[in-house]
C-alpha positions as CSV (number, residue, x, y, z in Angstrom):
1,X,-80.2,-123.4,122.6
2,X,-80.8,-122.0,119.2
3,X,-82.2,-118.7,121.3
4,X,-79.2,-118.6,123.4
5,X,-76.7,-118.3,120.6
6,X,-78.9,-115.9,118.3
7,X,-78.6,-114.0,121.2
8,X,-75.3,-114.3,121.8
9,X,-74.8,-113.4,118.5
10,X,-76.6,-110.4,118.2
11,X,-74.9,-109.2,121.3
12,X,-71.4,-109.8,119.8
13,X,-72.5,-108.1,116.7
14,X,-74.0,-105.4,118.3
15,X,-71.7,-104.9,120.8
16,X,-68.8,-104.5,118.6
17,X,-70.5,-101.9,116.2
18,X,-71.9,-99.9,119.5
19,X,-68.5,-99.6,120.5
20,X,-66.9,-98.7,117.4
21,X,-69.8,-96.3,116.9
22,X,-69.2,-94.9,120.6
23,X,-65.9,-94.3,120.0
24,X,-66.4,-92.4,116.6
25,X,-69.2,-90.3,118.0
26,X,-67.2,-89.4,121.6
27,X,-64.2,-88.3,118.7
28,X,-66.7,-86.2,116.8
29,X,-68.2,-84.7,120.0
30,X,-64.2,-83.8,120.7
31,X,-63.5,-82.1,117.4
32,X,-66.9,-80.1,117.7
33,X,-66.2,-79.5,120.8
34,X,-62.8,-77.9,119.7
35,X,-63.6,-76.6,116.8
36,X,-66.3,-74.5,119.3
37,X,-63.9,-73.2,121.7
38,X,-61.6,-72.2,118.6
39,X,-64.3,-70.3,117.1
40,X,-65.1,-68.7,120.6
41,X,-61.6,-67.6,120.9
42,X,-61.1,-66.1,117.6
43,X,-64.3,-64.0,118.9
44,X,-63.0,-62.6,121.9
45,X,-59.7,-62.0,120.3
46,X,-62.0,-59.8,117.4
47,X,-63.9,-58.5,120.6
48,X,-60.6,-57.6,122.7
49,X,-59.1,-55.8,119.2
50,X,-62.0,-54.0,118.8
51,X,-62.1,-52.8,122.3
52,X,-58.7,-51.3,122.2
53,X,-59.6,-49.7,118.5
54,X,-62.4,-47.8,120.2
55,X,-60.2,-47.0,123.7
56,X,-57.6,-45.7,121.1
57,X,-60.2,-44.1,119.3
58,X,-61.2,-42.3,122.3
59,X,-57.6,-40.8,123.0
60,X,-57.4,-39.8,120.0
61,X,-60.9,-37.8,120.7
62,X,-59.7,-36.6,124.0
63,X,-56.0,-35.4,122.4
64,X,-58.1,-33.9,119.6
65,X,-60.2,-32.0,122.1
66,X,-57.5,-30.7,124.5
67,X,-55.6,-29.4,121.8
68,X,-58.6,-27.2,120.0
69,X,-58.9,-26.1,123.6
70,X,-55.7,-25.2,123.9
71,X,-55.8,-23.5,120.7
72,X,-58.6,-21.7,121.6
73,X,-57.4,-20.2,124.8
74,X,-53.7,-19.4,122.7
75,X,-56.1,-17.3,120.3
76,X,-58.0,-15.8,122.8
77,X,-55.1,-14.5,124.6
78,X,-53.8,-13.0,121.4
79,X,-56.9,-11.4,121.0
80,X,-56.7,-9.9,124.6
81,X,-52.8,-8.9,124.2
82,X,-54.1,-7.1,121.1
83,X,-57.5,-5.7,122.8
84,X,-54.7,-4.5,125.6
85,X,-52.5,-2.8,123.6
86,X,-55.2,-0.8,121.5
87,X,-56.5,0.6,124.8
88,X,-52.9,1.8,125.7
89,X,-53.5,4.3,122.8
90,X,-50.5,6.2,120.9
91,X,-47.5,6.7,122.4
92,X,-44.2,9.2,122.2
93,X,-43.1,9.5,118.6
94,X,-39.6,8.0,119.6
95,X,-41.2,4.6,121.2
96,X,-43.2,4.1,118.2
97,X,-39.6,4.3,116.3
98,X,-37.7,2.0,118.7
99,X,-40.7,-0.3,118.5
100,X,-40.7,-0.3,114.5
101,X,-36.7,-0.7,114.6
102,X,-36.7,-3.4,116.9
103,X,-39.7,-5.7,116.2
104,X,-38.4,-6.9,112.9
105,X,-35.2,-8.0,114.7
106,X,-37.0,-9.6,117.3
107,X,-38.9,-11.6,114.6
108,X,-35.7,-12.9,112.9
109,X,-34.4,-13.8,116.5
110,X,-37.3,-15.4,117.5
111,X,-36.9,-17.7,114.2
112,X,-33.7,-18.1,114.7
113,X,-33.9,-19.6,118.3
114,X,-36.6,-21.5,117.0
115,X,-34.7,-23.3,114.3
116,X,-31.6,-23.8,116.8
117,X,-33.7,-25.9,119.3
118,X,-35.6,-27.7,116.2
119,X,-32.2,-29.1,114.5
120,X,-31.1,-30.6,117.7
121,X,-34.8,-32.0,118.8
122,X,-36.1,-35.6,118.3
123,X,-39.1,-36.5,115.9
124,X,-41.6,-35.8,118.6
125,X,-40.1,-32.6,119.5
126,X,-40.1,-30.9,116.4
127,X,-43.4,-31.7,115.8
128,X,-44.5,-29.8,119.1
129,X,-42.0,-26.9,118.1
130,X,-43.6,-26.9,114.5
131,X,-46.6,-26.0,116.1
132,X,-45.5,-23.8,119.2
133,X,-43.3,-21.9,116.6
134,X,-46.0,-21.6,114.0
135,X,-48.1,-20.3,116.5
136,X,-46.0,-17.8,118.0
137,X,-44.7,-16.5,115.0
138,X,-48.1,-15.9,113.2
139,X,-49.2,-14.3,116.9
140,X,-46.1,-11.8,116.8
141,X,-46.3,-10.9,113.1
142,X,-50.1,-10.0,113.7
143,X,-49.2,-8.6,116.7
144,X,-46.3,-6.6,115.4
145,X,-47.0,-5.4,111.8
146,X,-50.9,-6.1,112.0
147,X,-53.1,-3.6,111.0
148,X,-52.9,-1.2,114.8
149,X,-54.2,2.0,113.1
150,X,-57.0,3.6,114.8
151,X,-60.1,2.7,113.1
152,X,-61.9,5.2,111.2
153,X,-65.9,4.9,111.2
154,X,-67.4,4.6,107.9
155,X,-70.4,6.8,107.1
């Protein structure tokens, strides 16, 4: 009998400290378990950020590219307009005056226009006319008062 309730005993004793110790070791499986899937979702949230940095970081790339290609090809056809016109060679005294006469006004107008649309554009609009307008007027006033002697050789 003594067996029996040393048994008995043991199994009480046991029994409530294994399920104490159950309990506390399914709770810290839980909060590990949590704490995992936190840590895993602060990851992908860092991974997902840095994912859109590089697709905006691309854009950027591509909008940087497009416009020096656009910039190019602006320059290029200057450079043609220019090539164009020196090929024309001199002409009558009196369009060379007209042309002297009227470029300088057509400079102020083109400024002009060109300030008018600015005042009444938005943020983004301005911007692009900044640089439309910058463009075209450093083009003309090559263009126009630029250096269009004939060039000399030098020996």
């Amino acid at each position: 009998m003594a067996d029996i309730a040393g048994l008995a005993a043991s199994a009480a004793g046991g029994g409530l400290f294994g399920l104490v110790g159950t309990a506390i070791g399914r709770i810290a499986g839980m909060v590990e378990a949590r704490q995992a899937q936190a840590h895993e979702r602060a990851r992908w949230r860092h991974d997902a950020e840095m994912q859109k940095l590089r697709i905006e970081a691309d854009a950027a790339g591509q909008a940087a590219e497009l416009q020096k290609a656009e910039t190019s090809g602006a320059w290029a056809g200057l450079s043609a307009s220019m090539a164009a016109e020196a090929a024309i060679g001199e002409s009558y005294r009196w369009v060379n005056a007209v042309r002297a006469l009227t470029r300088p006004t057509l400079t102020v107008l083109l400024w002009g226009i060109t300030g008018a649309v600015f005042m009444k554009a938005d943020a983004a609009g301005q911007a692009g006319i900044v640089d439309t307008a910058t463009f075209a007027a450093t083009a003309a006033t090559l263009w126009w008062f630029g250096d269009r002697a004939p060039r000399r050789e030098v020996r």
